[in-house]
Every structure is written in structure tokens, then in C-alpha cells.
Residue frames relative to the residue before (quaternion, step in Angstrom):
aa qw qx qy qz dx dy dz
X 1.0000 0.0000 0.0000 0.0000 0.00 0.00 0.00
X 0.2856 -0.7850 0.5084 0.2093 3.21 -0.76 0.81
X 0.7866 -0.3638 0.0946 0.4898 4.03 -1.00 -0.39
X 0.7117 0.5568 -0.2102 0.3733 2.60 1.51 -1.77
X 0.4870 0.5308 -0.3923 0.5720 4.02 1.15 -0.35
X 0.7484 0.4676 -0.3518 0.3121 3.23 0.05 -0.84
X 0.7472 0.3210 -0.2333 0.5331 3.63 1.10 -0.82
X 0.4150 0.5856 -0.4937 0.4910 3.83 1.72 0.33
X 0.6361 0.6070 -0.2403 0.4113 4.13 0.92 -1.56
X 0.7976 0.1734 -0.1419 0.5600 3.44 0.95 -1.21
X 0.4451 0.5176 -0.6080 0.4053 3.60 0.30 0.68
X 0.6881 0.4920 -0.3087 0.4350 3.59 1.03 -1.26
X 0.7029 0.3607 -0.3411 0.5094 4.03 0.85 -1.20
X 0.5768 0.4263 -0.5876 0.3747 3.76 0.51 0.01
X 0.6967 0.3801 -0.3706 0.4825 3.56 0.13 -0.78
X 0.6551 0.4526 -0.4455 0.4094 3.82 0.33 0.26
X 0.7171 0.3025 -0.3349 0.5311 3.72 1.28 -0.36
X 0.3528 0.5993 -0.5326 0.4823 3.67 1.40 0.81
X 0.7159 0.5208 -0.2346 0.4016 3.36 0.93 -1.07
X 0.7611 0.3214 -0.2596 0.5000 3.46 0.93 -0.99
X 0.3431 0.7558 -0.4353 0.3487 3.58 1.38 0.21
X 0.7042 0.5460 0.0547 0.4506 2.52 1.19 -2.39
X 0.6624 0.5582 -0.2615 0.4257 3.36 1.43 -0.50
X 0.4320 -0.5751 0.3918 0.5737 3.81 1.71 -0.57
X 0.0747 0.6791 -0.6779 0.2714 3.87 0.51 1.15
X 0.2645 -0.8008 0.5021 0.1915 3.38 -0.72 0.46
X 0.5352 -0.7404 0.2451 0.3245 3.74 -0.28 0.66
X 0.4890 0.6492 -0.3091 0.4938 3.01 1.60 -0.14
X 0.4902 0.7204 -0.1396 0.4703 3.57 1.54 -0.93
X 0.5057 0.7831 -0.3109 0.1853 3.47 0.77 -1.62
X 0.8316 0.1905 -0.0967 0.5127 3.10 -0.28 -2.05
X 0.4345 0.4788 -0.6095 0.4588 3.85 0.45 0.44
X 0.6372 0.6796 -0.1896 0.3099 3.27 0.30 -1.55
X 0.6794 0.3492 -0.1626 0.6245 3.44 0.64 -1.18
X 0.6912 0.3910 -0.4264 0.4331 3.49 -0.17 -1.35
X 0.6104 0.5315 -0.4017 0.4284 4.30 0.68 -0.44
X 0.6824 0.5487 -0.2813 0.3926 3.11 0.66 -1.53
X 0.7272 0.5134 -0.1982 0.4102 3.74 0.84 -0.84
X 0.6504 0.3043 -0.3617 0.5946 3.32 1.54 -0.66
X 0.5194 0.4569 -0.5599 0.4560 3.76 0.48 0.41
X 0.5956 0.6388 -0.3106 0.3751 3.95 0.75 -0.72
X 0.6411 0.4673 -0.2135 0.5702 3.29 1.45 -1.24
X 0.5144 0.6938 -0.3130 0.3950 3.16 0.69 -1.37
X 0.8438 0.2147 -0.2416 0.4284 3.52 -0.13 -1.60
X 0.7029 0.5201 -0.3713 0.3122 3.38 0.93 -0.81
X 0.4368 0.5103 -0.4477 0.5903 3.83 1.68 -0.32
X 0.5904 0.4103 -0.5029 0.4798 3.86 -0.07 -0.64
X 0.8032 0.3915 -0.3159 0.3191 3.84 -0.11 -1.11
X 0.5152 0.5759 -0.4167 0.4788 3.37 1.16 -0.25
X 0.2119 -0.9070 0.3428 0.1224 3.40 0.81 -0.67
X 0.5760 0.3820 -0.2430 0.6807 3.06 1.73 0.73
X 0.0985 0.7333 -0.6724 0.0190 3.47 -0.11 1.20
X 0.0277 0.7445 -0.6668 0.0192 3.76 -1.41 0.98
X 0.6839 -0.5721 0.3418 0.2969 3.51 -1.12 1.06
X 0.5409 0.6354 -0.2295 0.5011 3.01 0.98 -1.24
X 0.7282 0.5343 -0.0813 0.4214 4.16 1.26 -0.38
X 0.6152 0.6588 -0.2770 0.3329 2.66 1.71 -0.74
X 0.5019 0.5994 -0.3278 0.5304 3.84 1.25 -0.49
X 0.6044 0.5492 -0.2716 0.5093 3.58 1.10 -0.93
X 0.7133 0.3280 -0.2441 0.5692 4.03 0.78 -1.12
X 0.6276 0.4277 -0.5015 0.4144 4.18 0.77 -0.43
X 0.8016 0.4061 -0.3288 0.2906 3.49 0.70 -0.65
X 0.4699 0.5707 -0.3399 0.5814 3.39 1.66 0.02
X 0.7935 0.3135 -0.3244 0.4083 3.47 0.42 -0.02
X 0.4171 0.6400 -0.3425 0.5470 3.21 1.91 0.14
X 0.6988 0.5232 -0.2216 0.4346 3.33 1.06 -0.90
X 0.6155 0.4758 -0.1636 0.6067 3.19 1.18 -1.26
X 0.5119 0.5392 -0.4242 0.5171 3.83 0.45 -0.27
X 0.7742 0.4007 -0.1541 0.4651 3.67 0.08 -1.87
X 0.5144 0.6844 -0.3795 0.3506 3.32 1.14 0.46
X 0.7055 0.5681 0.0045 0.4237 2.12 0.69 -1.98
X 0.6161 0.7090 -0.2152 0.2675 3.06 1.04 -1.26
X 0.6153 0.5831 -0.3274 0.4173 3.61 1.32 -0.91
X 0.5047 0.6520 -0.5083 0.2486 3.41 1.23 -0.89
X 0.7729 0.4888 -0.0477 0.4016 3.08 0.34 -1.81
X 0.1934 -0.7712 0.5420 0.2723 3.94 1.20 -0.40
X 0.2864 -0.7456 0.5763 0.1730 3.44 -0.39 1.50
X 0.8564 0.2391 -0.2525 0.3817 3.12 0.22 -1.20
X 0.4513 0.4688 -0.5380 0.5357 3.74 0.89 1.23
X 0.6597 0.4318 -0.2628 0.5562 3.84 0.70 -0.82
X 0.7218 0.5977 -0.2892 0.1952 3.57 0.08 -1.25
X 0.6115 0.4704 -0.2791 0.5717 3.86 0.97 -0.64
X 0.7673 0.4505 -0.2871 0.3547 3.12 0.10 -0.80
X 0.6211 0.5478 -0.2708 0.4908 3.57 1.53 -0.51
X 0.4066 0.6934 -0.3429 0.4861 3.13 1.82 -1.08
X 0.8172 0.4658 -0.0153 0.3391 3.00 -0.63 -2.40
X 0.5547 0.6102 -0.3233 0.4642 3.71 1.46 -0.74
X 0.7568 0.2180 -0.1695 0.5925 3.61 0.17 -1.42
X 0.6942 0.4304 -0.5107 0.2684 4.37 -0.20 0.20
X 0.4813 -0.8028 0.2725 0.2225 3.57 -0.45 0.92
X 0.5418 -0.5525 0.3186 0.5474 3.71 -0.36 0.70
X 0.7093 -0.4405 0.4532 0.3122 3.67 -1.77 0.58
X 0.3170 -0.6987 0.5895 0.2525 3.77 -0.84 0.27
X 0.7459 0.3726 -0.3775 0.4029 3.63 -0.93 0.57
X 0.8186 0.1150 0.0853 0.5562 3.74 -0.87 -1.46
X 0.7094 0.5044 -0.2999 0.3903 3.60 0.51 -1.26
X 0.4832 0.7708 -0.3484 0.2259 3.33 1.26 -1.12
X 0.7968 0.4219 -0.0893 0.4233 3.24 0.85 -1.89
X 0.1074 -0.7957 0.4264 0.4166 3.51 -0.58 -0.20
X 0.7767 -0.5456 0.2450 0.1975 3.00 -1.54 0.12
X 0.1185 -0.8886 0.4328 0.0946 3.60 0.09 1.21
């Protein structure tokens, strides 16, 4: 992917996680959300190119890296991002287990 794709892909997936933002996405949701939303961005635009070659693939991981880190402000990773973390890993087993009274 060159530049110009790259700022065509993530103009289009930012304004789509504005939308599902705007739709009741939860913020906890986000950086899943985006990091998808971008490989669907790449995705269609690699489909529309219409020539996918191996030799490219470094070209579509780092375009969608880009286009991800776009996106990414929508949703404020590092305001959204822990909490999604810390959300899905289960509590420690033993001592930690209980809390502290």
C-alpha cells in the first residue's frame, strides 16, 4: 500500500468506528473493533486492487497497521484499552482470589 491508499483506507475505517461509536459500541470493545475494522478496510481495498501477490503482504500488514493507529484515536486506546485488557483475564487463583477485608 502506498501513502495515498493508506490515508484513502483510514479516512473510510475512521469514519466507520465514528459510526459504530455513535452506534452504542462500548468502549471497552474498541481496540478489537478497530484492529477489525482496518483488516476489513485493507481487505476490501486488496480485493479491489485485484491482484493480491505474496511478495505484498508486508505492504498490506503495514498498511493496516497504519490504518489501525488511526483509527485508533477514535475510541482512545489508551483510555479504552486496559480496561478491555483487565476485563476478559480471570482473577488469580489462590491468595489473590479473595479480597481483602
Amino acid at each position: 500500500m502506498d501513502g495515498e491508499a493508506i490515508l484513502s483506507v483510514s479516512a473510510a475505517v475512521v469514519a466507520l468506528t465514528q459510526l459504530s461509536k455513535w452506534a452504542g459500541l462500548p468502549d471497552r470493545r474498541g481496540p478489537l473493533a478497530v484492529l477489525v475494522l482496518a483488516a476489513v478496510g485493507v481487505a476490501v481495498w486488496g480485493i479491489t486492487k485485484g491482484q493480491f501477490q505474496y511478495t505484498q503482504a508486508f505492504s498490506y500488514f503495514s498498511g493496516w497497521i497504519a490504518v489501525a493507529t488511526s483509527a485508533a484515536g477514535v475510541f482512545g486506546f489508551t483510555r479504552s484499552g486496559p480496561e478491555s485488557l483487565t476485563a476478559t483475564k480471570a482473577p488469580p487463583a489462590g491468595a489473590g482470589a479473595s479480597p481483602t477485608t
